[in-house]
mmCIF file as gemmi writes it, N, C-alpha and C atoms, coordinates in Angstrom:
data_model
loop_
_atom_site.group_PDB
_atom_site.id
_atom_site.type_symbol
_atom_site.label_atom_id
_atom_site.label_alt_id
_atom_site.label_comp_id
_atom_site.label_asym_id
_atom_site.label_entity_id
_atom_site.label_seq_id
_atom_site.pdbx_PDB_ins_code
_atom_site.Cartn_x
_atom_site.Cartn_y
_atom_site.Cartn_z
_atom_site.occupancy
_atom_site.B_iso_or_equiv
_atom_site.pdbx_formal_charge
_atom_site.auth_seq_id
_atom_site.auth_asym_id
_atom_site.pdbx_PDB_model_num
ATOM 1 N N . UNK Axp A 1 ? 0.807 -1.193 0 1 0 ? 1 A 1
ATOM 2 C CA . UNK Axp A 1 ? 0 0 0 1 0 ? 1 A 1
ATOM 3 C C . UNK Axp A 1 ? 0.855 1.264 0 1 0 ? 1 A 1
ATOM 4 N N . UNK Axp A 2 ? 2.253 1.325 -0.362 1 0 ? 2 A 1
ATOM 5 C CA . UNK Axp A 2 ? 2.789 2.268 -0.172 1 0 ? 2 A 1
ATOM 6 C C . UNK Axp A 2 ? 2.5 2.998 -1.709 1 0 ? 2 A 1
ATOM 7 N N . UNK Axp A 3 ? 1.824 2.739 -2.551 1 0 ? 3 A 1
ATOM 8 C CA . UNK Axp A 3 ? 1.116 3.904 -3.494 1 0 ? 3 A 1
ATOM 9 C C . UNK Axp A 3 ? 0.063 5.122 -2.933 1 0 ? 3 A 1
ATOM 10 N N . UNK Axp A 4 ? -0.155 4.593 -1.82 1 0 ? 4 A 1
ATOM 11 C CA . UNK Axp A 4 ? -1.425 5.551 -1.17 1 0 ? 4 A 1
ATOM 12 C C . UNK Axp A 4 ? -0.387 6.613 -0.825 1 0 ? 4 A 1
ATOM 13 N N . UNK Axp A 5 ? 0.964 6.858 -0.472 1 0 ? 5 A 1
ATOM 14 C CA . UNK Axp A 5 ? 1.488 8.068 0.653 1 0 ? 5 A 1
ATOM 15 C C . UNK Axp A 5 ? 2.269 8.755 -0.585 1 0 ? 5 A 1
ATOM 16 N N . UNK Axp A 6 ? 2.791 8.125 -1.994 1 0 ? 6 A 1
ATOM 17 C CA . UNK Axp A 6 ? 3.239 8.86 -3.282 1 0 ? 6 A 1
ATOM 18 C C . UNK Axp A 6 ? 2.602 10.435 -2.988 1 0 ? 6 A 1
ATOM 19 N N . UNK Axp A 7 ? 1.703 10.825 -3.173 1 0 ? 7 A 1
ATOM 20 C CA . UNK Axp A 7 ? 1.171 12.373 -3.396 1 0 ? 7 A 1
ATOM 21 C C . UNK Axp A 7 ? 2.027 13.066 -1.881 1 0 ? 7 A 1
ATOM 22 N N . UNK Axp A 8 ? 2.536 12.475 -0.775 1 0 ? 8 A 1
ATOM 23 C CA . UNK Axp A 8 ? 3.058 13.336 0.057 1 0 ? 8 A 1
ATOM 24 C C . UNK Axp A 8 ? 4.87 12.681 0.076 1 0 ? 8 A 1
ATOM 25 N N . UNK Axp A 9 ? 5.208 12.053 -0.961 1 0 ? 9 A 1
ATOM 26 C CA . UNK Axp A 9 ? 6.464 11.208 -1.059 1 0 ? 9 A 1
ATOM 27 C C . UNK Axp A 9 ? 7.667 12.665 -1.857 1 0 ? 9 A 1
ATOM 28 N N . UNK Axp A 10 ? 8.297 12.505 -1.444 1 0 ? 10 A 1
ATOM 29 C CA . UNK Axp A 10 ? 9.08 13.271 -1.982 1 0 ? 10 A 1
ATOM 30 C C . UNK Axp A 10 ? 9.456 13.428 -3.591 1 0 ? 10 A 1
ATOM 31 N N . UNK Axp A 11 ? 9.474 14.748 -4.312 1 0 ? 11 A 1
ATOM 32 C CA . UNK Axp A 11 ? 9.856 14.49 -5.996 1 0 ? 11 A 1
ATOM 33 C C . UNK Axp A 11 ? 11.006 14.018 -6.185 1 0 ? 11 A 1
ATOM 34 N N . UNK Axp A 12 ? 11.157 13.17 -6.945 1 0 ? 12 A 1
ATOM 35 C CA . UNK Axp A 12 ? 12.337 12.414 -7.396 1 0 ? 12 A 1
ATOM 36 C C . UNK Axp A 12 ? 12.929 13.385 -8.759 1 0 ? 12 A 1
ATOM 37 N N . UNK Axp A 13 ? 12.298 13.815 -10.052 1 0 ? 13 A 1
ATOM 38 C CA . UNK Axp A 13 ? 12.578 14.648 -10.755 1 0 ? 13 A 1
ATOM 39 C C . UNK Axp A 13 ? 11.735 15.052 -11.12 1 0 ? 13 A 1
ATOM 40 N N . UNK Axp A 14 ? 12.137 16.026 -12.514 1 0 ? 14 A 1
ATOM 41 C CA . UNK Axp A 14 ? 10.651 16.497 -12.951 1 0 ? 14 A 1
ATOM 42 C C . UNK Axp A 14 ? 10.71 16.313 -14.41 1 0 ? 14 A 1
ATOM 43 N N . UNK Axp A 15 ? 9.737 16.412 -15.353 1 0 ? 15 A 1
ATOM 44 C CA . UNK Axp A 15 ? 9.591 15.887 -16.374 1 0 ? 15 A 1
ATOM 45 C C . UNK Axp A 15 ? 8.79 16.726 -17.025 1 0 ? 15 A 1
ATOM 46 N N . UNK Axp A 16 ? 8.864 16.327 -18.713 1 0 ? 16 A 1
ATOM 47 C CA . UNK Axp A 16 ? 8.071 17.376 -19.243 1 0 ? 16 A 1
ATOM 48 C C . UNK Axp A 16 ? 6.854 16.578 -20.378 1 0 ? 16 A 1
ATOM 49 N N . UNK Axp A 17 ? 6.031 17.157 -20.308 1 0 ? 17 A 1
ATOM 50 C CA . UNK Axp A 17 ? 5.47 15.962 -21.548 1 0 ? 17 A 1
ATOM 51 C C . UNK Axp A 17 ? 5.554 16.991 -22.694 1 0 ? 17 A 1
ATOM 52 N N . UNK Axp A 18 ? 5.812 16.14 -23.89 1 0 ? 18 A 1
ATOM 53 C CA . UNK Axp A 18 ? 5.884 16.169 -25.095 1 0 ? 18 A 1
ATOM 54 C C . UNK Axp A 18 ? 4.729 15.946 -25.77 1 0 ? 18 A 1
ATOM 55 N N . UNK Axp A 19 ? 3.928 15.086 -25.503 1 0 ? 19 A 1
ATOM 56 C CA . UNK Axp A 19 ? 2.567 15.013 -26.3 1 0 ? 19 A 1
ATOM 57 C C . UNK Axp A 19 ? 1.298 14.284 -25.523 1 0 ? 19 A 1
ATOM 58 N N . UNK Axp A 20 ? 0.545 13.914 -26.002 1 0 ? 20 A 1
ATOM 59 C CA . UNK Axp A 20 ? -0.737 13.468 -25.404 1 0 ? 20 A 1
ATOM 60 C C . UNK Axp A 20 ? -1.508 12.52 -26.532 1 0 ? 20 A 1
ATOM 61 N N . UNK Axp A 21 ? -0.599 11.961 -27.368 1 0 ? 21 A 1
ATOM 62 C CA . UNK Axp A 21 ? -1.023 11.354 -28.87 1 0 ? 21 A 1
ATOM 63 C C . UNK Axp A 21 ? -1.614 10.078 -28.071 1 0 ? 21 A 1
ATOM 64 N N . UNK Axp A 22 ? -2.343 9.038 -27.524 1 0 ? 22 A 1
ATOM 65 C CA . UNK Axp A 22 ? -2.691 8.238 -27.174 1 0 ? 22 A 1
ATOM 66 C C . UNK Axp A 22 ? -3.036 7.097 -28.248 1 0 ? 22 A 1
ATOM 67 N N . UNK Axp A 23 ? -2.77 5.906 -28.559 1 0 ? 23 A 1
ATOM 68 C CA . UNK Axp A 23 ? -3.466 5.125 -29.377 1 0 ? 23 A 1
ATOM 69 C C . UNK Axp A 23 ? -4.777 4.459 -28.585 1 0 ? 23 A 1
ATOM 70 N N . UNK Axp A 24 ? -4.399 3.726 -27.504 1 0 ? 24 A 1
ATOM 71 C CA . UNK Axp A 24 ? -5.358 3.207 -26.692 1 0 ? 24 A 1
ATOM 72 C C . UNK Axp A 24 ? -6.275 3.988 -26.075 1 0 ? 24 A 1
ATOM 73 N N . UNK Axp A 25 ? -5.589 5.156 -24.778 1 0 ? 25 A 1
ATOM 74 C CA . UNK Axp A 25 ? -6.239 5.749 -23.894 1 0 ? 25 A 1
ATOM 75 C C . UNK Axp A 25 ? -6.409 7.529 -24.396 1 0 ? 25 A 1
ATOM 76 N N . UNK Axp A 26 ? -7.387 7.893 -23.237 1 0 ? 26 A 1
ATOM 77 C CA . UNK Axp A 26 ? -7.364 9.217 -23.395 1 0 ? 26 A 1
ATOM 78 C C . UNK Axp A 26 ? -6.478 9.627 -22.159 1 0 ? 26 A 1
ATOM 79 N N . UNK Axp A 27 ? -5.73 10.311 -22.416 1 0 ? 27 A 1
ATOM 80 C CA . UNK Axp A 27 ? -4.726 10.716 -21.389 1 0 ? 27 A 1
ATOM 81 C C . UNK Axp A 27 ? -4.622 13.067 -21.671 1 0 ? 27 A 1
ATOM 82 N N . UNK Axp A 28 ? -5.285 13.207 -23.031 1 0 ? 28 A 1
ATOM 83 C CA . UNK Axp A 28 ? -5.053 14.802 -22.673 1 0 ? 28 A 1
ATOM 84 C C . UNK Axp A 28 ? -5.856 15.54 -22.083 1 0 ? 28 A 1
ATOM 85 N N . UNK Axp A 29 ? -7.016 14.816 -20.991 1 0 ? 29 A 1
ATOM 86 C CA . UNK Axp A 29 ? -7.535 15.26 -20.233 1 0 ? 29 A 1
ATOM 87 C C . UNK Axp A 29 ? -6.828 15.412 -18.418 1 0 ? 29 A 1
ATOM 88 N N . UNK Axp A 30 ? -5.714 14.792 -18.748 1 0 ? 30 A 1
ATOM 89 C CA . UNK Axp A 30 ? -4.932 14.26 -17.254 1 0 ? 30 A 1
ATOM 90 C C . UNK Axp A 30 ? -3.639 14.759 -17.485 1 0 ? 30 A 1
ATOM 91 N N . UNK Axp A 31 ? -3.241 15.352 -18.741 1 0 ? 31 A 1
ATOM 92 C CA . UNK Axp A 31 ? -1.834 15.621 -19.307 1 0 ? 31 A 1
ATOM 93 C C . UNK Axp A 31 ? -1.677 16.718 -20.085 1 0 ? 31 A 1
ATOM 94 N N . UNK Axp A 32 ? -1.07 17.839 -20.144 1 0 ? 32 A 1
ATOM 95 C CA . UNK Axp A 32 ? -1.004 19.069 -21.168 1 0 ? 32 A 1
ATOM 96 C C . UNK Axp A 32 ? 0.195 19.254 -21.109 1 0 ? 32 A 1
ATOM 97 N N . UNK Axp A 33 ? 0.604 19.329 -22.806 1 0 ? 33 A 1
ATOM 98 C CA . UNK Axp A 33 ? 2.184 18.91 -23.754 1 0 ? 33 A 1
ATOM 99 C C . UNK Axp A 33 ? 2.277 20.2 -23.155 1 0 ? 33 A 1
ATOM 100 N N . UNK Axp A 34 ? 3.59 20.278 -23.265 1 0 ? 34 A 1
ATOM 101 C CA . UNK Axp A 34 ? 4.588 21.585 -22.715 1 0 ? 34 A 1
ATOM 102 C C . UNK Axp A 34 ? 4.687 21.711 -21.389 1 0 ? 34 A 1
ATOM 103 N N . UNK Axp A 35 ? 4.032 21.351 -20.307 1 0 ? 35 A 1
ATOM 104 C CA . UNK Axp A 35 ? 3.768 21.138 -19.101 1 0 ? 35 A 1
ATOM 105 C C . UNK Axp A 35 ? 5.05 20.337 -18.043 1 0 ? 35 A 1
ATOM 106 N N . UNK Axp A 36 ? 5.115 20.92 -16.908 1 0 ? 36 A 1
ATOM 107 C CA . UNK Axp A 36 ? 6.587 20.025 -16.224 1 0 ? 36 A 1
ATOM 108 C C . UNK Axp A 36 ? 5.607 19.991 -15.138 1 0 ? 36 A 1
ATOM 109 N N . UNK Axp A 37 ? 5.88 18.295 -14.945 1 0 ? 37 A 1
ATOM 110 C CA . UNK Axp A 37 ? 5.039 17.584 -14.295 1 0 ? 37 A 1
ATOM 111 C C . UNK Axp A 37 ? 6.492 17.162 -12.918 1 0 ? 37 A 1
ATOM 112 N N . UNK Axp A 38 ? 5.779 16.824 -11.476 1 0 ? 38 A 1
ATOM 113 C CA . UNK Axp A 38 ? 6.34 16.209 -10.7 1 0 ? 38 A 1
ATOM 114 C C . UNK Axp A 38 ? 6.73 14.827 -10.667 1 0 ? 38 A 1
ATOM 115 N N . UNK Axp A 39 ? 8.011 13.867 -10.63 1 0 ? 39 A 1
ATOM 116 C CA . UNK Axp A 39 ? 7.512 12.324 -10.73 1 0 ? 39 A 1
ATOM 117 C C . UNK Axp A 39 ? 8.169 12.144 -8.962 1 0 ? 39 A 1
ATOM 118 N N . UNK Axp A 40 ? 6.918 11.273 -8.616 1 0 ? 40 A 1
ATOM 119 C CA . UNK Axp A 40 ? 7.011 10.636 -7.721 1 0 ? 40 A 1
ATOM 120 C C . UNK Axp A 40 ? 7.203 9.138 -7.061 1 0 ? 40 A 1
ATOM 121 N N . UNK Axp A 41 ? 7.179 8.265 -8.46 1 0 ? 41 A 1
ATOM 122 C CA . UNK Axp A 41 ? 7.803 6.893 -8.269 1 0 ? 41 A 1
ATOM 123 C C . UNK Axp A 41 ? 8.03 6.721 -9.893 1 0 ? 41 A 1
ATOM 124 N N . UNK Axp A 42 ? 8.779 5.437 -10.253 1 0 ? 42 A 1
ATOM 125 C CA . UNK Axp A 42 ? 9.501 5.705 -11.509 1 0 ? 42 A 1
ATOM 126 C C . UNK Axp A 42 ? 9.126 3.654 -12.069 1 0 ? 42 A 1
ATOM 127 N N . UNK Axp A 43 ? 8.518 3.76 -12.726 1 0 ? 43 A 1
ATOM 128 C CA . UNK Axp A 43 ? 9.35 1.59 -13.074 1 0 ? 43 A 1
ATOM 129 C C . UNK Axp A 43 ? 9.395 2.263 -14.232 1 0 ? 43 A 1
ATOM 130 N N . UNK Axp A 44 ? 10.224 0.774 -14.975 1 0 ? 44 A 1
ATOM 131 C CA . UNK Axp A 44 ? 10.553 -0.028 -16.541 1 0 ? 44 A 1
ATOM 132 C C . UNK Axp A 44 ? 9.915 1.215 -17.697 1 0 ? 44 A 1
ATOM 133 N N . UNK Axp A 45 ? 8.508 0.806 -17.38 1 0 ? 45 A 1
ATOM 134 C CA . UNK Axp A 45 ? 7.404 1.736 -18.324 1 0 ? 45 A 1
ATOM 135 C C . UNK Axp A 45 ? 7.073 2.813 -18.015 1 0 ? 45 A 1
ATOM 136 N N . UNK Axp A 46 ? 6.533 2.818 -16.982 1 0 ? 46 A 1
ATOM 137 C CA . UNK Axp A 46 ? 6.208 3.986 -16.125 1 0 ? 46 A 1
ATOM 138 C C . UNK Axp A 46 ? 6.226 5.591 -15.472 1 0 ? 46 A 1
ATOM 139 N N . UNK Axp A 47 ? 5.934 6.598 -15.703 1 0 ? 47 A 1
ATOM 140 C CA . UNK Axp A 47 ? 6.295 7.243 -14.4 1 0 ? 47 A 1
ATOM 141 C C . UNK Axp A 47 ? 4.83 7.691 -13.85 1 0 ? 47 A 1
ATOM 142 N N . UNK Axp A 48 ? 5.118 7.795 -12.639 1 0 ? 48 A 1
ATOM 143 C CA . UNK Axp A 48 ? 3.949 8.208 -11.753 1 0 ? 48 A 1
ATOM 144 C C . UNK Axp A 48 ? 4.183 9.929 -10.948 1 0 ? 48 A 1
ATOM 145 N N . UNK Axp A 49 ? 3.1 10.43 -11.726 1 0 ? 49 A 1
ATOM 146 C CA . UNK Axp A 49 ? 3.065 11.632 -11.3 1 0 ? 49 A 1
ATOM 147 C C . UNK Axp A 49 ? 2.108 12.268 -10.963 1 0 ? 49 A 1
ATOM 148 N N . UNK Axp A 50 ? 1.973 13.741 -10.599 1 0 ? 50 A 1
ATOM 149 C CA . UNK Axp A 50 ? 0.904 14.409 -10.065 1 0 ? 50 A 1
ATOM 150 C C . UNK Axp A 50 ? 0.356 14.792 -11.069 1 0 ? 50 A 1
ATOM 151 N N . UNK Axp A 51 ? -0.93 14.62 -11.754 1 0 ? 51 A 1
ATOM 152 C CA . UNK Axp A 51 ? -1.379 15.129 -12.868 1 0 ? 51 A 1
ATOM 153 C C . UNK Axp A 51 ? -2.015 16.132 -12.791 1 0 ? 51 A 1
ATOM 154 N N . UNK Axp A 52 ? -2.868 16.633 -13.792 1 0 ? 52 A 1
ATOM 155 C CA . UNK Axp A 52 ? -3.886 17.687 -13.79 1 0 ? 52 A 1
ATOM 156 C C . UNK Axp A 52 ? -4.974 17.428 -12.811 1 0 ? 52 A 1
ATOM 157 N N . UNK Axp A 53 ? -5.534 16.568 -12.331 1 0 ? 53 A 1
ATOM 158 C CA . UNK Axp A 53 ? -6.266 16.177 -11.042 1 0 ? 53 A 1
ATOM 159 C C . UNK Axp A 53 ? -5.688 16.855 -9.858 1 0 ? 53 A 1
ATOM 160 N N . UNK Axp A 54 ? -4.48 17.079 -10.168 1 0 ? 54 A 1
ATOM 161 C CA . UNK Axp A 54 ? -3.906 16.855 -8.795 1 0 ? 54 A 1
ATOM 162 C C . UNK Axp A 54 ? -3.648 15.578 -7.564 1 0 ? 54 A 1
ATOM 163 N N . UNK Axp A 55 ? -3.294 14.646 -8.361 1 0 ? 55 A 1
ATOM 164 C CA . UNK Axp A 55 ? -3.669 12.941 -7.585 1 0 ? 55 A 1
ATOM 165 C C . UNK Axp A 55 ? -2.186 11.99 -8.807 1 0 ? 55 A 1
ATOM 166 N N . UNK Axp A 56 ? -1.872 10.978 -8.032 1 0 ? 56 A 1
ATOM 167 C CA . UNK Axp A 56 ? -0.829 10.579 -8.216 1 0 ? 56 A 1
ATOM 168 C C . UNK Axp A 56 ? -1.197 9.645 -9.791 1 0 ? 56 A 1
ATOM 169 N N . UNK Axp A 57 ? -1.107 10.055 -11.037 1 0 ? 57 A 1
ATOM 170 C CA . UNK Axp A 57 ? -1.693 8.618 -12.31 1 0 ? 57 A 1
ATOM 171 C C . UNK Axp A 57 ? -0.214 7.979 -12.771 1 0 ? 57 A 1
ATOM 172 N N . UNK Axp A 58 ? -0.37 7.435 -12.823 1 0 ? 58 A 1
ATOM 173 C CA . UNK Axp A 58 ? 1.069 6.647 -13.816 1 0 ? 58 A 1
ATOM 174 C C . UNK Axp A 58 ? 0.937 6.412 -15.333 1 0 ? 58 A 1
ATOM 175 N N . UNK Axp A 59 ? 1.453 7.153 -16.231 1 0 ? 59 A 1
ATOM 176 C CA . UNK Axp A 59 ? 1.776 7.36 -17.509 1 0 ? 59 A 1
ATOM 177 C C . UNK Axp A 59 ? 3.066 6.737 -17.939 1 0 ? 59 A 1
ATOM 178 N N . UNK Axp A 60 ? 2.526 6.08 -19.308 1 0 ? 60 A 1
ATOM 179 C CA . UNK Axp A 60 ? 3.645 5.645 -20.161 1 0 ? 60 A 1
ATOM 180 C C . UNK Axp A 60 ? 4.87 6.716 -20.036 1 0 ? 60 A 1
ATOM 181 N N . UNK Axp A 61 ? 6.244 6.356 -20.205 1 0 ? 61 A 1
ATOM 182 C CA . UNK Axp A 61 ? 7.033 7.109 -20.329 1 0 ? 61 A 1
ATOM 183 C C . UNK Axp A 61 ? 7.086 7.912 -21.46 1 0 ? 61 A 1
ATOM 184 N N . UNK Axp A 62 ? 6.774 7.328 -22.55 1 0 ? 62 A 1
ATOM 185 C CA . UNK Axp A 62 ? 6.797 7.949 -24.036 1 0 ? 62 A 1
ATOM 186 C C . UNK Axp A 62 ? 6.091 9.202 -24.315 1 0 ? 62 A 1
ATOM 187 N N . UNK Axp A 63 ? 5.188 9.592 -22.985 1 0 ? 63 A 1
ATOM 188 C CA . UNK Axp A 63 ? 4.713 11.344 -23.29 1 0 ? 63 A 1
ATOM 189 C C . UNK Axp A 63 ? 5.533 12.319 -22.78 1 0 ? 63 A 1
ATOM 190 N N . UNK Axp A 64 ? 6.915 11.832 -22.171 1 0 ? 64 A 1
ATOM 191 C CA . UNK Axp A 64 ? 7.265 12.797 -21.494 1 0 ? 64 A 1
ATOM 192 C C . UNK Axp A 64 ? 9.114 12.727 -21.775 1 0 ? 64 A 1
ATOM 193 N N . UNK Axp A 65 ? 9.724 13.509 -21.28 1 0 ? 65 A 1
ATOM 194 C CA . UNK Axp A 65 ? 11.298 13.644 -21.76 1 0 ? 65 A 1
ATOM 195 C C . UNK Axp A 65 ? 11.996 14.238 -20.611 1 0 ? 65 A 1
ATOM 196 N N . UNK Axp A 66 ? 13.295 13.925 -20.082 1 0 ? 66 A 1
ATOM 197 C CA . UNK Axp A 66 ? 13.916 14.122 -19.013 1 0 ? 66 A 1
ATOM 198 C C . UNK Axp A 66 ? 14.524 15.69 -19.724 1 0 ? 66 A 1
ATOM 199 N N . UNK Axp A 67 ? 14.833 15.98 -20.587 1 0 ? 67 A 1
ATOM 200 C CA . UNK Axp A 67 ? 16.02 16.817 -21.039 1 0 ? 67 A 1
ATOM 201 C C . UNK Axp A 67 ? 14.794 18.065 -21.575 1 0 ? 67 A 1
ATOM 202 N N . UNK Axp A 68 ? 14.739 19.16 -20.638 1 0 ? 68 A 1
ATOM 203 C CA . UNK Axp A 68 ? 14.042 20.234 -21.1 1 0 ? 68 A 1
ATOM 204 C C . UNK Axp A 68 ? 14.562 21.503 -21.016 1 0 ? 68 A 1
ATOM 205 N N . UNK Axp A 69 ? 15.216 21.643 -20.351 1 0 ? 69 A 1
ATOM 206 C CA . UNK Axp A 69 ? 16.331 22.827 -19.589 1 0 ? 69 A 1
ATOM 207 C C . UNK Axp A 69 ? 16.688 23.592 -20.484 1 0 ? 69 A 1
């Protein structure tokens, strides 16, 4: 259950998304390109961040890019 305390877990980095192109899901209601998002836990595929909700979702890595600076 340690996904429940993520939203008060410390940021690990931050990230930017690049797009919101979805094949499967709708994700540009939870995600807006150009945007630097918080990540708060990280896997393989994954990152888990604070979205536009304000609440912890986990997104494919492929909307987003470490190198924005």
């Amino acid at each position: 259950m340690i996904h429940t305390y993520w939203e008060e877990k410390e940021t690990i980095k931050q990230i930017k998304c690049v797009h919101t192109d979805a094949k499967k899901f709708v994700v540009n209601h939870m995600l807006t390109p150009e945007k630097i998002y918080d990540v708060k836990n990280e896997t393989d595929e994954f990152y888990f961040i604070i979205d536009n909700s304000n609440r912890v979702g986990g997104f494919r890595k492929t909307y987003f890019t470490e190198e924005f600076k």
